[in-house]
N, C-alpha and C positions, 0 to 999 in steps of 0.2 A: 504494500500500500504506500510507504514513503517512498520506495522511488518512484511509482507514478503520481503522485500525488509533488513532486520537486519535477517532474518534465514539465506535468500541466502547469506549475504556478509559472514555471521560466518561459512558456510558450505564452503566458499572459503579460509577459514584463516584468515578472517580481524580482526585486533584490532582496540582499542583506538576508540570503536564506542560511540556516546553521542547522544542521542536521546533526546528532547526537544518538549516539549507535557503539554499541561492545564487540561487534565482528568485524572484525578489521579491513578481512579480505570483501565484503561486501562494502564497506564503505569508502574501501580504495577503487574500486568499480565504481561506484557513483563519483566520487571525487573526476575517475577519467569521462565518463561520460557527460557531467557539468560541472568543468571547472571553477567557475566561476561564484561556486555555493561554501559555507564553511562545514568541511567534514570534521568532526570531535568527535575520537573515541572517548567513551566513559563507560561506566557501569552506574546506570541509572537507583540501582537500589544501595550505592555507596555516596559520602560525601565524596567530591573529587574538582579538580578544576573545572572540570564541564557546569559545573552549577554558577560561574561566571558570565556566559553569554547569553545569563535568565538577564540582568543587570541591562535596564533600556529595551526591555525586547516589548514589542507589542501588542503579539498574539502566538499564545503555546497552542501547538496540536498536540494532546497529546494519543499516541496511540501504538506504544509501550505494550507488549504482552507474551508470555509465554503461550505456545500455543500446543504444542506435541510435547511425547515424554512422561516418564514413569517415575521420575524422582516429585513428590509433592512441596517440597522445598524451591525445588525453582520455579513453580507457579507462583507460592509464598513471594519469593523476592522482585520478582517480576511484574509480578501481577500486583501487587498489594503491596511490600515495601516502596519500591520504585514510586506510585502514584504518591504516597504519603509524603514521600521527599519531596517531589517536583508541586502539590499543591502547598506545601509550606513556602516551597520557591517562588510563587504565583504571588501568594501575599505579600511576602518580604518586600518584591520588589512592585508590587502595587502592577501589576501586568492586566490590562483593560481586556482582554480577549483570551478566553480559553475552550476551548472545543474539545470534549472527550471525547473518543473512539472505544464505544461498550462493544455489546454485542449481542445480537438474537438469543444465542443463548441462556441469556438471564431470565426470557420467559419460557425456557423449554421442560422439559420433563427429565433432563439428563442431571445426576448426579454423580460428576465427575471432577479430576483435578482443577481442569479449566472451566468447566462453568460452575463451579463453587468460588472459585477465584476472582473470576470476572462481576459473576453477583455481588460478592464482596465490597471488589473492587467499585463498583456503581455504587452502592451507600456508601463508602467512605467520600466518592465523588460528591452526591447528593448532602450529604450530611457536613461536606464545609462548608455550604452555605456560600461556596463561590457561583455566583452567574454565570450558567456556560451552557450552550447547549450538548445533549446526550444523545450521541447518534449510536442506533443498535444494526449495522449492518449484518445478511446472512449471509452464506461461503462465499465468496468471493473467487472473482477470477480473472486474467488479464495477463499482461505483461508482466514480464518479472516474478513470475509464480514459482516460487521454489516449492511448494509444499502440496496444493490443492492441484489443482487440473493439470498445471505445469508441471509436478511431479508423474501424474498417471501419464502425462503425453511421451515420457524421457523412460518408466518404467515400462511400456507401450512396446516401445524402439528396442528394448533389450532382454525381454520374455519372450518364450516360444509361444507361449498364451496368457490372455489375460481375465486372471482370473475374479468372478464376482460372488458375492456371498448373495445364499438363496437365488431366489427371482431375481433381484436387482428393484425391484419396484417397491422404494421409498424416495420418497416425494420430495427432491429439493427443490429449493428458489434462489436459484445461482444470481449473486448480483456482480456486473461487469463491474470490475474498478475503475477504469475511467469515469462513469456516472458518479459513484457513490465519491471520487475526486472532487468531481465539479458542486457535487453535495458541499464540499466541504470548504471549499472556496465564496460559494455562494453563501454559509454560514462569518465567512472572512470581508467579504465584501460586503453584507446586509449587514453585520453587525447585530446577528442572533443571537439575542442574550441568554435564551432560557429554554427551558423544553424536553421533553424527551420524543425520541423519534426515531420508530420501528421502520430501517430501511430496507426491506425486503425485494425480493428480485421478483418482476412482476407476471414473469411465467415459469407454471409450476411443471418442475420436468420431474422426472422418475430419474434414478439415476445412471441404471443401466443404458438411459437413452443418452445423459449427460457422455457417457465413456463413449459410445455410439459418434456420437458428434466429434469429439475430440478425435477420435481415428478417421472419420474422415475430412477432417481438417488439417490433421498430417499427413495423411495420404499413410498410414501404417498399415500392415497385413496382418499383423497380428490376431488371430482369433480370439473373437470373446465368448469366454466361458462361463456357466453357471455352476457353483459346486457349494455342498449342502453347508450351512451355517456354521454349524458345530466343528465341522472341516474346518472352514476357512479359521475359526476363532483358535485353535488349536495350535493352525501354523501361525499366526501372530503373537501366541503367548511362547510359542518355540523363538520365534524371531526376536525376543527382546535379549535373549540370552545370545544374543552374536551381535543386535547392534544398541551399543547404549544412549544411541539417539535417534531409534527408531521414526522413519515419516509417518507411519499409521501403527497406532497402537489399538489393543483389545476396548481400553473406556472409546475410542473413538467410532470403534468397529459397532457399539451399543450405541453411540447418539444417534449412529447412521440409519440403523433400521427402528429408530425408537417412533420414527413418523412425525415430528412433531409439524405444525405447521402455524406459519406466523402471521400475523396482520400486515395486511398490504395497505397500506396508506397513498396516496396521492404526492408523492414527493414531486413528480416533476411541476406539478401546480407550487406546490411550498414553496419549492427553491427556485422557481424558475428555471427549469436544466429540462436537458432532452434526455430519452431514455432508450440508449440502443438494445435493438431486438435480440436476444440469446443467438440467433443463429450470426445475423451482422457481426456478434461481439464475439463470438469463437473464432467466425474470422479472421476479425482486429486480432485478437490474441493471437494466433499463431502462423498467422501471417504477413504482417508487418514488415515492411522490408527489413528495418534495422531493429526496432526493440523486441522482437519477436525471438530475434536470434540470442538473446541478451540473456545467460543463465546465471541465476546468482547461486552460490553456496550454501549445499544444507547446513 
């Protein structure tokens, strides 16, 4: 989401952008793709120089989060420390504009490391009484996708088959990240003090169709396969024990078929923004002449 969300503000004119990030090798990939922005490693859940270029600043995005992963400790710090730091930072330095990035989530049925976290994370939001709007975007997808679709399109390319748990027919509402960008700017530019706002993606796909689209949007041969639940869940709890920072893990593989489904609001009225169609925006995603090709590090 911050690197598209730093293409779109520089394609509008924005300066004096400072972007503050703990992975190095991604944020030296953004440094070369827009020079002209200030990249700051930090670790958001420590005190550290980076809490310097709060000082004069006039609008925080924040949208900070652990997302994957079986240690509940780095949701903790990520999720929940991190926010408490940078809202103390907000007031200190008297910062006129703050825009949180929640997440659907928080109204789901899942209890798991990440949306106990994120839920959290929103009342602590809510509860300091700073002015800001609370945007709840659901999956997400787009450019610069290391994790969500961008992940399946690269595991796609390097499987004999690809394999899906059950049917595949649970209901998501994939939201393109360029829209839910221009959300966020139009939050920047209107000067959206308050609110909470379920941004959900406004066509509901199944998922196995979601994977469907994405294969042929890369042109991959790959075979999609259906194999029994219990199956798939088995080889995921085998797979954390080879990788200790697994892209999909078991809590993720239950919010996926938990079904949940979220309120669809009228955001392009709200914010004034246009709203590209899922097939348009798979497109855009991975076909792009240049940021398409653009893979960041798990």
């Amino acid at each position: 989401m911050g690197q598209n969300l730093i293409t779109r503000l520089k394609a509008k004119g924005y300066k004096n952008i400072v972007v503050i990030d703990k992975h190095r090798e991604n944020l030296a990939l953004l440094k070369k793709i827009h020079p002209g922005i200030i990249a700051v490693y930090g670790d958001l859940a420590l005190e550290g120089d980076w809490q310097n270029h709060f000082k004069g600043a006039n609008t925080v995005v924040m949208m900070q989060a652990q997302i994957g992963g079986n240690i509940y400790q780095d949701f903790v710090r990520n999720n929940i420390d991190s926010t408490k730091l940078i809202l103390d930072l907000v007031r200190i330095n008297s910062i006129s504009n703050l825009i949180h990035i929640s997440s659907s989530v928080v109204t789901s049925v899942g209890n798991d490391f990440y949306t106990n976290t994120k839920r959290e994370q929103e009342r602590i939001v809510l509860e300091s009484n700073i002015p800001c709007p609370i945007l709840r975007p659901t999956l997400m997808f787009g450019w610069f996708d290391r994790k969500h679709l961008g992940w399946l399109s690269r595991f796609m390319k390097k499987t004999p088959i690809f394999p899906i748990p059950g049917d595949g027919r649970y209901p998501r509402q994939p939201l393109y990240v360029g829209d839910f960008c221009n959300i966020i700017i139009s939050c920047i530019e209107n000067n959206v003090e308050d609110g909470v706002f379920n941004i959900s993606g406004r066509e509901k796909i199944d998922y196995i169709d979601v994977v469907r689209a994405v294969k042929r949007a890369t042109g991959a041969k790959t075979p999609i396969v259906c194999i029994p639940y219990s199956i798939f869940f088995v080889l995921l709890w085998a797979w954390q024990f080879l990788d200790k920072n697994p892209p999909f893990t078991t809590q993720q593989l239950v919010s996926l078929v938990a079904k949940d489904e979220f309120e669809v609001i009228d955001w392009p009225s709200i914010f004034s923004v246009s709203c590209t169609s899922f097939s348009n925006a798979i497109n855009e995603t991975f076909n792009d002449q240049y940021f398409s090709k653009v893979v960041l590090k798990f």
